[in-house]
C-alpha positions in Angstrom: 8.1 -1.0 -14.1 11.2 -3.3 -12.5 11.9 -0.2 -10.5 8.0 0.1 -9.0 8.2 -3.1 -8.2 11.5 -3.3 -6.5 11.1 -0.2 -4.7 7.6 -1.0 -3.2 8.5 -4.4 -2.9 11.6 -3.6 -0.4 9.4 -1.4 0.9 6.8 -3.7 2.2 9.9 -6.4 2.9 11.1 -4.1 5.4 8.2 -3.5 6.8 7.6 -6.8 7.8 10.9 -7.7 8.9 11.2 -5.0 11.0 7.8 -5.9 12.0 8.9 -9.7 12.7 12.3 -8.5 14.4 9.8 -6.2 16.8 7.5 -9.3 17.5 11.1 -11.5 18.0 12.4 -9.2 20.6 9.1 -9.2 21.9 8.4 -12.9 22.0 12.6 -13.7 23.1 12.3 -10.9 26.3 8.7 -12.1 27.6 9.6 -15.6 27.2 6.3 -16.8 25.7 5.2 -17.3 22.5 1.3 -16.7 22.7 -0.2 -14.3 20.0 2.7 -15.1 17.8 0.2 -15.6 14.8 -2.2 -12.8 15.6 1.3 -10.6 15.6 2.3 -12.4 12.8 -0.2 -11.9 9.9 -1.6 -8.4 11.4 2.2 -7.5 10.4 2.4 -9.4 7.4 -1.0 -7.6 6.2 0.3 -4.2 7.3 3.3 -4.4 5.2 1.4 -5.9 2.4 -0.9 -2.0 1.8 2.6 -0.8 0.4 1.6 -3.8 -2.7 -1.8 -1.6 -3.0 0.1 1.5 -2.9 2.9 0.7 -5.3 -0.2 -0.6 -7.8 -1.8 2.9 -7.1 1.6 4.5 -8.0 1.8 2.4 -11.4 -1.6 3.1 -12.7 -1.6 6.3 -11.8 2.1 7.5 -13.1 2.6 5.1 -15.6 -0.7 4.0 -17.1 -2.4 7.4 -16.8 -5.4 6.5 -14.6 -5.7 3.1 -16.7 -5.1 -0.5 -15.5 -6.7 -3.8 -16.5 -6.8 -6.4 -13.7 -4.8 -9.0 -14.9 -1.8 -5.9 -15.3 -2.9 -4.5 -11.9 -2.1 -8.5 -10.3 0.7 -8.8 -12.2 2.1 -5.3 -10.8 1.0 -6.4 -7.1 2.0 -10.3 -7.5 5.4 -9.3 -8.2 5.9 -6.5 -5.8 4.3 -9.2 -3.1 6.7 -11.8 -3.8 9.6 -9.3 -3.6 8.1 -8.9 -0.4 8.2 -12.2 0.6 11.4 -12.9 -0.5 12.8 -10.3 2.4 10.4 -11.8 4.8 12.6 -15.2 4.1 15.7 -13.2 4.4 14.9 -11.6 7.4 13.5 -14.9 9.5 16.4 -16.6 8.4 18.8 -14.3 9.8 16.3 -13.6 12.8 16.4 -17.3 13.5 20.0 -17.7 13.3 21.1 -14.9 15.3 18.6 -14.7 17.6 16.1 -17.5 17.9 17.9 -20.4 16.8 15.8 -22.5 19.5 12.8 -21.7 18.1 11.4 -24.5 17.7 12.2 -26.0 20.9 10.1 -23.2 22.4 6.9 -23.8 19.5 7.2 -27.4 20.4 7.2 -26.9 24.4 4.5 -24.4 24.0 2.3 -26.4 21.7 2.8 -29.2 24.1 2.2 -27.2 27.2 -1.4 -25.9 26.1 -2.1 -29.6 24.9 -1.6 -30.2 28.3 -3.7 -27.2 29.6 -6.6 -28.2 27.7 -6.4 -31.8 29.3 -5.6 -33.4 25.6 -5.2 -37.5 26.2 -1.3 -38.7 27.0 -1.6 -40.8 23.2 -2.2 -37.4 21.6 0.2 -35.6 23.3 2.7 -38.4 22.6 1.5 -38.5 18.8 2.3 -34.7 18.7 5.5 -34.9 20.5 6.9 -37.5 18.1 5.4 -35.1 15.3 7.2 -32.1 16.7 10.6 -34.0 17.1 10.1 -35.2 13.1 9.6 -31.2 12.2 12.5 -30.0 14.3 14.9 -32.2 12.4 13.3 -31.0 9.2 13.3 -27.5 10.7 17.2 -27.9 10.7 17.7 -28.1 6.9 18.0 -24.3 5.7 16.0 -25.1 2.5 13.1 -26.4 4.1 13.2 -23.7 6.5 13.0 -21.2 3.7 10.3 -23.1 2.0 8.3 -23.3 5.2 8.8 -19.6 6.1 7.9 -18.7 2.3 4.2 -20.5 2.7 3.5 -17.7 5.9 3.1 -14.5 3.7 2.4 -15.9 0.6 -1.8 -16.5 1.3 -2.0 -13.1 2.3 0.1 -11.8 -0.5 -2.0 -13.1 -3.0 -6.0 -12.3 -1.0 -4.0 -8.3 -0.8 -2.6 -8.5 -4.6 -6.2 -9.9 -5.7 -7.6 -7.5 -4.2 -5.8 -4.4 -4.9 -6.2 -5.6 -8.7 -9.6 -6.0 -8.6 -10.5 -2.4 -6.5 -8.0 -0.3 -8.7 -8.6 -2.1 -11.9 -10.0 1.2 -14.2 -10.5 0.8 -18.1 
């Protein structure tokens, strides 16, 4: 089973790094950073079908045709958070070697559509002295892991729910 899980789990982490190092280049070359979300999760919930196929694989190959749901999570929890774990690894090596600025350009582009929208000068000011506090916390590689971590994780656990609960068999 630690070999499913590995293997579909790396899978699915390189998926979405390679997914996130697309969307960088992207983002870095173009100069803006609108979408980033909507790029962001569609390729965090591509990479996560590899958690349904690697629970396909185990109830199939090694539980011949049989799997309880809380097994089937289990399975698809596990290979998700291996999953995750290289999405951490690759932004943090994305942000240091190519976006280290990054949140210089979130801030300025949050700020700018404030702006745009025609937000009052005390929100904007409320927000900018938010955004300064984040970009010093943004600094501290732990917290930056954490923070990264908390992206895939929601939509590792709705794809690992529900890959239990649609191959589930008794």
């Amino acid at each position: 089973m630690k070999n499913l899980i590995l293997k579909y789990g790396l899978i699915s982490g390189l998926i979405s790094v390679a997914l996130m190092l697309a969307t960088t280049t992207w983002f870095k070359q173009s100069g803006q950073l609108e979408g980033g979300e909507i790029f962001g999760y569609t390729g965090m919930l591509l990479s996560m079908i590899v958690v349904f196929i690697g629970v396909r694989v185990f109830r199939d190959q090694h539980r011949a045709g049989v799997i309880s749901f809380g097994e089937a999570f289990k399975v698809a929890g596990l290979i998700a958070l291996v999953s995750c774990i290289c999405y951490v690894i690759g932004w943090m090596f994305i942000y240091h070697f190519m976006m280290p600025d990054f949140m210089e350009h979130y801030a300025d582009a949050m700020l700018a559509k404030m702006q745009a929208d025609g937000a009052a000068e005390a929100e904007i000011q409320k927000v900018t002295a938010e955004m300064q506090h984040y970009k010093e916390l943004y600094k501290n590689p732990l917290y930056r892991a954490g923070l990264t971590f908390m992206e895939p994780l929601p939509v590792a656990l709705l794809v690992s729910l529900l890959s239990a609960a649609i191959l589930r068999r008794k």
